[in-house]
ZAMARGU-4260 file (C-alpha; in steps of 0.2 Angstrom, whole numbers, plus 5000, padded with zeros to 4 digits):
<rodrens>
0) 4733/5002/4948 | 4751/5007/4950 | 4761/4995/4962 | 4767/5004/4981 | 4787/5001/4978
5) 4798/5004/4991 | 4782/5010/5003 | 4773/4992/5004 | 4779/4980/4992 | 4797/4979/4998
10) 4813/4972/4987 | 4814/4952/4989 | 4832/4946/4981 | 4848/4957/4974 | 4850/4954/4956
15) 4865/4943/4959 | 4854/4931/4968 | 4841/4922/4957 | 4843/4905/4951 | 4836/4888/4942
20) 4829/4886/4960 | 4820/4901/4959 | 4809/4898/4944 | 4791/4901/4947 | 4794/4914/4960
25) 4786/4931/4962 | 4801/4942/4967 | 4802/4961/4967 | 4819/4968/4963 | 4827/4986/4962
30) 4842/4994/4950 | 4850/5003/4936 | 4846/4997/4917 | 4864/4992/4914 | 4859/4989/4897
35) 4843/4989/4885 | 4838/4976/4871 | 4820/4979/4859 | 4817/4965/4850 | 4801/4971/4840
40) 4789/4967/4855 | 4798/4961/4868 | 4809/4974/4879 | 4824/4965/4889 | 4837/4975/4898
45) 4850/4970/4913 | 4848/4974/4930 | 4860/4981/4940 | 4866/4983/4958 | 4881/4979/4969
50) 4877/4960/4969 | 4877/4957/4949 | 4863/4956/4934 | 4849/4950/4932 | 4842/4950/4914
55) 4822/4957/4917 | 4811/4954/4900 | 4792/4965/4898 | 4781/4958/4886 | 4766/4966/4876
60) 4754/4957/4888 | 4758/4966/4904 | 4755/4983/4895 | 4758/4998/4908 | 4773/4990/4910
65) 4780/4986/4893 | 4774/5004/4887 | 4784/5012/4902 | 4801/5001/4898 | 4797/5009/4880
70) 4806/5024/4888 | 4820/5016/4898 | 4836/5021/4896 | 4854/5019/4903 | 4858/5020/4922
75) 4837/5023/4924 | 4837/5020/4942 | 4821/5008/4942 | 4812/4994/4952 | 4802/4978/4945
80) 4792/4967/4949 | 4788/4948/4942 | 4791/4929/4940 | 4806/4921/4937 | 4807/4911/4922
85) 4820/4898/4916 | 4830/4902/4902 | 4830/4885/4896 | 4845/4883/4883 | 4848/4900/4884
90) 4859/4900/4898 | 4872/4915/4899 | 4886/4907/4909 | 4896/4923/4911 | 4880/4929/4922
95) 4879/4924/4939 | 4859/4922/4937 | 4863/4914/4918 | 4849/4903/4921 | 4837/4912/4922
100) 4826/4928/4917 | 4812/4939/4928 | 4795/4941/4914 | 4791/4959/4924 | 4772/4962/4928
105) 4776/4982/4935 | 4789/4994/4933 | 4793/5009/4942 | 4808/5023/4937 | 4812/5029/4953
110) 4823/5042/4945 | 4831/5047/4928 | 4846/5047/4921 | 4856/5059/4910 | 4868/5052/4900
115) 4882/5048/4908 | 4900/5055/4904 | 4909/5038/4902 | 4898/5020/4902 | 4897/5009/4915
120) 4907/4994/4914 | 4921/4984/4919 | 4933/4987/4907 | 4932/5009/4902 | 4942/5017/4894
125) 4940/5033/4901 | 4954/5044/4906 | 4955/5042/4927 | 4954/5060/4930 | 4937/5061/4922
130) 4932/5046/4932 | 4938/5055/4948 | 4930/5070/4944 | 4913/5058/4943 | 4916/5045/4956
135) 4902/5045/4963 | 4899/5036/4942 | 4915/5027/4943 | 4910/5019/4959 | 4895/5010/4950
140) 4906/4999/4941 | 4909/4981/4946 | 4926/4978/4950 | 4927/4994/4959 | 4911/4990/4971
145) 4919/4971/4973 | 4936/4979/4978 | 4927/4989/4992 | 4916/4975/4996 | 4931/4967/4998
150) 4938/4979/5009 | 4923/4980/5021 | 4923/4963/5024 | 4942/4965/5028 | 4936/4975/5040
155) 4925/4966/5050 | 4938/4949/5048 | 4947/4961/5057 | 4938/4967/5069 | 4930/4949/5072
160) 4951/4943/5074 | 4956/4957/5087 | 4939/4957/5096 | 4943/4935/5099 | 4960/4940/5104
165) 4957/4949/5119 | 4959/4968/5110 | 4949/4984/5114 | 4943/4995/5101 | 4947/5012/5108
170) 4947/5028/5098 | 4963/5043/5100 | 4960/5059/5094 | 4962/5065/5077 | 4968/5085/5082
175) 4982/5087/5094 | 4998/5092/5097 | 5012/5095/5084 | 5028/5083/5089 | 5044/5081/5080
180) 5049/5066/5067 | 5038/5055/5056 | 5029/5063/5042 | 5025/5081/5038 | 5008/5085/5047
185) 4994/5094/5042 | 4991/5108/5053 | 4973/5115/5059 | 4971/5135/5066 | 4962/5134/5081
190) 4950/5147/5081 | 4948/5147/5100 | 4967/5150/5103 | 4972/5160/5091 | 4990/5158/5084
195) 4990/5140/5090 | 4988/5126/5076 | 4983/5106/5079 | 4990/5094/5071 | 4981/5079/5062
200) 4987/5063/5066 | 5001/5054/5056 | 4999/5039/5069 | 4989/5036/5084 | 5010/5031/5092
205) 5010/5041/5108 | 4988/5039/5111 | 4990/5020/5111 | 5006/5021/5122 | 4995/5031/5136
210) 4983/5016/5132 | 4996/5004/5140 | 5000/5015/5153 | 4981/5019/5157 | 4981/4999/5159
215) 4971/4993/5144 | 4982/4979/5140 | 4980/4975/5121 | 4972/4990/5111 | 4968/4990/5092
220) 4960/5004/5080 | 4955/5005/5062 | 4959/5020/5059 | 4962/5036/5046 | 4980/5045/5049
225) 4985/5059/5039 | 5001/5062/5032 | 5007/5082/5021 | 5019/5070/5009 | 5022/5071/4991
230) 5010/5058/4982 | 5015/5042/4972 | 5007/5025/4966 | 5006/5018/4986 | 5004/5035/4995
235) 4989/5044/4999 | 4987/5062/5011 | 4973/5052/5021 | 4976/5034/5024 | 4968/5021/5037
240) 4980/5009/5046 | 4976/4994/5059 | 4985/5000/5073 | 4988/4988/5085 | 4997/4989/5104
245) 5001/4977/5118 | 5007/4977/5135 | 5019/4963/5143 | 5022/4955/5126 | 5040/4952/5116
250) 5043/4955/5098 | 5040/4935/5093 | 5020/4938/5102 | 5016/4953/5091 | 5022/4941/5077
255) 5011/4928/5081 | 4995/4940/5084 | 5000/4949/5065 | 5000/4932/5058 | 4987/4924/5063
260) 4976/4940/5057 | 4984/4941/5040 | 4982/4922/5040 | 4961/4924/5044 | 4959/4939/5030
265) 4968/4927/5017 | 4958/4910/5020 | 4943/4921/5023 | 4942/4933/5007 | 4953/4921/4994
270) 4952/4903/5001 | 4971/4903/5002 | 4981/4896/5017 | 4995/4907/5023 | 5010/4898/5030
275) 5016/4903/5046 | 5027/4908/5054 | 5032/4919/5042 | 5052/4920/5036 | 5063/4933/5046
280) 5078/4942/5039 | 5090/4953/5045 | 5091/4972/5041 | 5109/4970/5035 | 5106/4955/5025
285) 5089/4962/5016 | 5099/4976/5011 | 5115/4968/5006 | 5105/4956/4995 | 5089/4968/4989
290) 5096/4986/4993 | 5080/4990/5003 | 5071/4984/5021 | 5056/4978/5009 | 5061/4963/4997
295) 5049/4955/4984 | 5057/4938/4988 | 5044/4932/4972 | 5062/4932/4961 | 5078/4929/4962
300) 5091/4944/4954 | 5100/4945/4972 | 5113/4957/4974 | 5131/4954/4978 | 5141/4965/4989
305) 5158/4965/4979 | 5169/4981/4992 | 5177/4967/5001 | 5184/4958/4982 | 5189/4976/4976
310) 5198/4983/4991 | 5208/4967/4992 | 5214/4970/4973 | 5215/4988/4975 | 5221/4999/4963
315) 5230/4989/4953 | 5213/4977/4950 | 5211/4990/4933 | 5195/4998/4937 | 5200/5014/4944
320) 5183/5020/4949 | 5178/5005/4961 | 5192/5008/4969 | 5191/5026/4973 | 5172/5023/4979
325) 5178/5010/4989 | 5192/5021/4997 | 5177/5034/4998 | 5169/5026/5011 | 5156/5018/4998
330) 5152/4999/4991 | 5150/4989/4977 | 5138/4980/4969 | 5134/4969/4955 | 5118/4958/4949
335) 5119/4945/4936 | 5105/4944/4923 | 5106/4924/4917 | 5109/4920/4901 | 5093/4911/4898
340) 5082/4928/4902 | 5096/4935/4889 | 5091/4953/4884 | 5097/4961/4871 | 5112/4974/4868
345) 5096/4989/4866 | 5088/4980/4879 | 5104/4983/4890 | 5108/4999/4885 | 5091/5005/4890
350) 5095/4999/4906 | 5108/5013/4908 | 5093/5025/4906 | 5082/5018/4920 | 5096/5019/4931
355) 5099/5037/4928 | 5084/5043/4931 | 5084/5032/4948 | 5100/5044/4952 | 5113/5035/4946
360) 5128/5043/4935 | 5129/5027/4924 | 5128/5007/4925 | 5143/4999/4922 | 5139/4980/4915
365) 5149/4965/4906 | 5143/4951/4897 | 5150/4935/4902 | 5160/4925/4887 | 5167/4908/4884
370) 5182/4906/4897 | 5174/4921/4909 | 5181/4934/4897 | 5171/4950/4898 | 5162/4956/4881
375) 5152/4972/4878 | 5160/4983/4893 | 5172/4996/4892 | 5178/4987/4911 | 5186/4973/4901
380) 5200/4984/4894 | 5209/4988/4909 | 5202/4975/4922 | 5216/4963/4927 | 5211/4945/4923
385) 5213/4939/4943 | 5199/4953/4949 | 5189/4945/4934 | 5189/4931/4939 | 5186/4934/4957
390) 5170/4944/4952 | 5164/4931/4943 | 5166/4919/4954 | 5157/4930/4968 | 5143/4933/4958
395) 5141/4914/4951 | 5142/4921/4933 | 5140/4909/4919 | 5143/4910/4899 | 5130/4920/4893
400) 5128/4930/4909 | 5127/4949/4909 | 5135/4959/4925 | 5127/4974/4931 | 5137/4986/4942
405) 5131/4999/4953 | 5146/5010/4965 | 5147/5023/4975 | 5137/5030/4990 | 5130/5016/5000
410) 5113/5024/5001 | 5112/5028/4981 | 5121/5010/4977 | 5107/5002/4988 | 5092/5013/4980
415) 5098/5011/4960 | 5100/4993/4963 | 5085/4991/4972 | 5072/4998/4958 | 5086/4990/4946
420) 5080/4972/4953 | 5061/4974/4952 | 5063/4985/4933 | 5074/4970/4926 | 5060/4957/4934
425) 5045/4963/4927 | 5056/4966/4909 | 5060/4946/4909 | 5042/4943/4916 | 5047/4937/4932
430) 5033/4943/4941 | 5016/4955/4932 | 5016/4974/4932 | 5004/4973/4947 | 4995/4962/4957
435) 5003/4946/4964 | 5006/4933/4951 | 4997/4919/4962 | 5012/4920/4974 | 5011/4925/4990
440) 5030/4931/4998 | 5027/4937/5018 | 5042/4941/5030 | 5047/4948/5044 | 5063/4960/5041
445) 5071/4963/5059 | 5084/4971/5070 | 5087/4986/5059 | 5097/5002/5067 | 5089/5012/5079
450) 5099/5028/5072 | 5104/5033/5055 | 5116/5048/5051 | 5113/5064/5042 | 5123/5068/5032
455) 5115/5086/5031 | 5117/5091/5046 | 5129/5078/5053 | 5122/5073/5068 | 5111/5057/5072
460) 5093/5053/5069 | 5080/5043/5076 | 5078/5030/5061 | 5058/5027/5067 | 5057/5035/5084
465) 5064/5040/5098 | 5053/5028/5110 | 5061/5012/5101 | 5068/5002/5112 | 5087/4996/5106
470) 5094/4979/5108 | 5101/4976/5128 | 5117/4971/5122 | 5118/4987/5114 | 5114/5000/5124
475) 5133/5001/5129 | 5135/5010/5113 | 5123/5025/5114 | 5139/5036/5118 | 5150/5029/5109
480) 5145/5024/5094 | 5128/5026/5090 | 5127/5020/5072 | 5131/5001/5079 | 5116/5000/5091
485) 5100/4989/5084 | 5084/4989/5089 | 5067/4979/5092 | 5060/4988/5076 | 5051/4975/5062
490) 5042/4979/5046 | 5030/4964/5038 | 5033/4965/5020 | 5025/4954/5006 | 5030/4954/4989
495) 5039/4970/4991 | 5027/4982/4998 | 5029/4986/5017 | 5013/4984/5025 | 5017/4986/5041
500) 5028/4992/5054 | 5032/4995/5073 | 5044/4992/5088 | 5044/4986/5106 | 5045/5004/5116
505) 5055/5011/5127 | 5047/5011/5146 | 5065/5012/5154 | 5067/5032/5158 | 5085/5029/5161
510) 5090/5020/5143 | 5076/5036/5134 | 5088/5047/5144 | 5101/5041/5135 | 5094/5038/5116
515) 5089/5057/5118 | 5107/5060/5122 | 5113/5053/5109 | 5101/5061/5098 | 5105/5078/5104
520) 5090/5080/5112 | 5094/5089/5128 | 5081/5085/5146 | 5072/5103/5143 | 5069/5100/5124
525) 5065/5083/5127 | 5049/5091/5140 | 5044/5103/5128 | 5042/5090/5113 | 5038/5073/5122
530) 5035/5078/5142 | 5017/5072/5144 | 5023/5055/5137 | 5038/5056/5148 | 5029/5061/5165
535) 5015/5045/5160 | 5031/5034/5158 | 5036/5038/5176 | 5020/5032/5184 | 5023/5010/5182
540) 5024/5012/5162 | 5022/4991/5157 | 5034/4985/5144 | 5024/4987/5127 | 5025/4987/5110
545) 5014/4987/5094 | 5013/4991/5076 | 5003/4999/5063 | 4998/4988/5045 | 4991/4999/5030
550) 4975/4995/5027 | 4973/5003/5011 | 4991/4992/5005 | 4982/4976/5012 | 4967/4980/5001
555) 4978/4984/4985 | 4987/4967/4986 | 4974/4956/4991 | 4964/4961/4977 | 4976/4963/4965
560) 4972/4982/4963 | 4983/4993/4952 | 4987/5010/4963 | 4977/5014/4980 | 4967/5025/4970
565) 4957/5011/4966 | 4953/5004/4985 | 4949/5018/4992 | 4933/5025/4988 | 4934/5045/4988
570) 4955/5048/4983 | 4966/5063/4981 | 4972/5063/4964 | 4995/5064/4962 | 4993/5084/4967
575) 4983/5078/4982 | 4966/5087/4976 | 4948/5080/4974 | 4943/5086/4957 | 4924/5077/4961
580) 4924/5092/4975 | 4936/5104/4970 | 4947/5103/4986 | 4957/5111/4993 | 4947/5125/4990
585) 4947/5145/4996 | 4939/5152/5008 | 4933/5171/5012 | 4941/5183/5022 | 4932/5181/5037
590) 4932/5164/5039 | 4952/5167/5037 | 4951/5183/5050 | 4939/5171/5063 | 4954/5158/5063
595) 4967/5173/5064 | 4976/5167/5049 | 4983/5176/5035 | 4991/5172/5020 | 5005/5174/5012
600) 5011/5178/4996 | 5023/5166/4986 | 5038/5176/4982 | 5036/5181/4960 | 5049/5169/4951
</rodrens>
């Protein structure tokens, strides 16, 4: 008589579960054949769900069911039923339930499988596109199911954290209205008003602001934003953030509350205890020493600024093109690679090419010789000895030492030097490929500029948004000479990945008067882009401020993942498409003429 799965005799343990102190127990369990053994009589295959294996053996003795796992096969989707027996000295120890096996009186194959396109395994070596393009498969392999086991528990750490601290979970609108900066947006035709679009949210930022206005004092939302960007290793098109806002509350409170929650989801999920508070850095300094707002402070390989050393030898210090990007408004930079991580002259020369294809025309470098002489450079036949000496001395360079040179535009010096740094790491294994190395470097980086210039168009931008609110002592400066005011913007940054970000907002109508000035954003633009914000501002707006930390980045570093592909579970590939569902896809005329839409043509190359 065939056992009632599912309908009566319901599923007792996972098949990660089952120990030594199990023996002797009936237990019912349901799965995937993971694998299958005949051994002349005896059938034994591996269960598997999301918990682990469990090794399940059918003798000869309970026929039905031997005779049915005659016909098993891979990825069978299957339930069982039986006693658990000890595996004596048979123990697998790389098996969670090692100790033991289930001796199965009834089977059951709930469903078939065809074979599959690629095995299910830890380790495959399937190509990634055809693992997208079955994800639903992919998705049955361990370490992508712990990664987004992983993940939900992140997200119910989190929830638990914010609910404790006095936070509302309150939802914003995914559709609304098209405003200027950030991110490109998607846009949506509105089929109700036609010729109008919707925008999908890059940020809930001017939602949770109502929030504080409406009076909800301390909001918070896991939530998916959308962003129309090209694609790389840590970008995705739809992404989900912790978005955070508080009312009544300095820069060092939102600290506090962001660490103590980053503190809770790394004791919680890894058993590690987070320092705090975390270190804090200044804009200037994190640039002038890493080249971006985002160190990896896991290393060394600082930076040195060298414009000051070069103007004050000029000319005549013999290196001609310093000099004149110095007198170009640019700067200088060098970063020594010790002589005990030597690399070799192909090694060195390599460097050159990396650097190029970061944008650089070249890299200029010197190797350091007995007495500070310079070998290996082309910079050592016309550099005067004194401004050889002054640059080794600035950098600290020893015998051995090789001197690399970056100059220029400030912003190209800064980005060169930057990927420069964390290339020439990974080359002397100073830290892995990915994942974190067992170290765990967190910081604040703090009072950056609240405007940057463009070069394009000359004018001034907003350098995160226009609502930021700039440092008091600065405000003096919005008409005069914008490029010197800093702000209460901060980013959270951990082994060079920015996972957060936000500022303390502006609530004062007079000083967003005058940033909007200074912007060139005139009071009847200003309306048409931003006026329901700035009318709710009017009506006893608190002090407030926020920020927003990239769940999808908190989940690749905590688990050590490769690329966010891998964390979340349904990804756009580089091109942004789903080859699993073939989006984007097309759509008929009359869906096209119901949103009042039509396309366009690209112009023939």
């Amino acid at each position: 008589m065939a056992v009632p799965f599912i309908s009566e005799v319901k599923r007792t343990h996972t098949c990660g579960q089952l120990t030594a102190a199990n023996v002797g127990e009936e237990v019912v369990l349901f799965g995937w054949v993971h694998n299958r053994r005949d051994h002349g009589g005896a059938v034994f295959i591996d269960l598997r769900d999301r918990e682990g294996l469990t090794q399940v053996v059918f003798e000869p003795d309970s026929k039905e069911a031997h005779e049915t796992a005659g016909h098993l096969r891979l990825e069978y989707c299957v339930g069982i039923k039986g006693k658990v027996l000890s595996r004596g000295k048979n123990v697998n120890p790389k098996m969670k339930t090692g100790e033991i096996e289930v001796k199965a009186s009834d089977l059951t194959i709930f469903n078939r499988s065809e074979p599959t396109p690629f095995l299910i395994e830890d380790n495959v070596e399937t190509s990634e596109e055809k693992r997208l393009a079955h994800r639903y498969l992919d998705l049955r392999r361990g370490p992508l199911q712990k990664t987004l086991m992983t993940r939900s528990k992140m997200n119910t750490l989190a929830r638990s954290y914010m609910a404790g601290n006095g936070f509302l979970e309150l939802e914003t609108p995914f559709m609304g209205k098209y405003t200027p900066g950030g991110a490109r947006n998607f846009l949506v035709p509105s089929r109700l008003n036609p010729g109008k679009f919707y925008a999908l949210a890059e940020s809930p930022q001017l939602y949770k602001q109502l929030f504080m206005v409406a009076g909800f004092d301390r909001y918070f939302q896991i939530v998916k934003c959308f962003r129309d960007e090209d694609l790389r290793l840590d970008r995705q098109p739809e992404f989900t953030q912790i978005d955070v806002e508080m009312s009544f509350v300095t820069q060092d409170d939102i600290f506090t509350i962001i660490e103590g929650l980053l503190k809770k989801l790394w004791g919680e999920v890894l058993g590690i205890d987070i320092p705090t508070p975390f270190m804090r850095m200044d804009f200037y300094e994190s640039m002038a020493k890493y080249g971006n707002d985002k160190p990896d402070l896991r290393f060394g390989l600082e930076h040195v600024v060298l414009t000051d050393v070069i103007r004050e030898h000029g000319a005549a210090g013999g290196v001609p093109m310093m000099w004149e990007a110095v007198q170009d408004k640019g700067i200088v930079k060098a970063m020594v690679v010790p002589a005990e991580k030597a690399l070799s002259r192909a090694e060195s020369d390599k460097l050159e090419d990396f650097a190029k294809q970061a944008g650089a025309k070249g890299l200029a470098r010197a190797k350091v010789g007995e007495g500070g002489e310079w070998t290996q450079s082309p910079l050592s036949k016309t550099i005067t000895p004194a401004l050889r000496q002054a640059i080794n001395q600035a950098v600290n360079a020893k015998t051995g030492d090789l001197i690399l040179f970056q100059f220029g535009r400030e912003s190209l010096v800064h980005t060169v030097m930057a990927n420069l740094r964390v290339h020439v790491a990974k080359k002397l294994g100073l830290i892995p490929e990915y994942g974190s190395g067992g170290q765990w470097k967190f910081l604040w980086v703090v009072n950056p500029p609240l405007f940057e210039f463009d070069e394009e168009t000359n004018t001034w931008a907003a350098a995160h948004h226009a609502f930021t609110r700039p440092h008091d002592e600065d405000v003096q400066y919005l008409g005069t000479d914008p490029g010197r005011v800093k702000c209460h913007r901060y980013d959270v940054v951990l082994n060079g990945f920015e996972i957060g970000g936000g500022s303390i907002r502006l609530h004062d109508p007079k000083v967003q008067s005058e940033v909007f000035k200074a912007l060139g954003i005139q009071e009847e633009e200003a309306r048409v882009k931003f006026g329901f914000l700035l009318d709710a501002l009017k009506f006893g707006a608190p002090p407030h401020g926020g920020i927003a930390l990239g769940m999808d980045r908190l989940v690749m570093l905590l688990t050590g993942a490769e690329s966010l592909r891998d964390v979340i579970p349904f990804p756009k590939t580089k091109t942004g498409t789903d080859t699993m569902t073939g989006a984007p896809g097309d759509v008929d005329e009359k869906q096209l003429r119901e949103l009042h839409v039509r396309p366009v043509p690209l112009p023939q190359k």
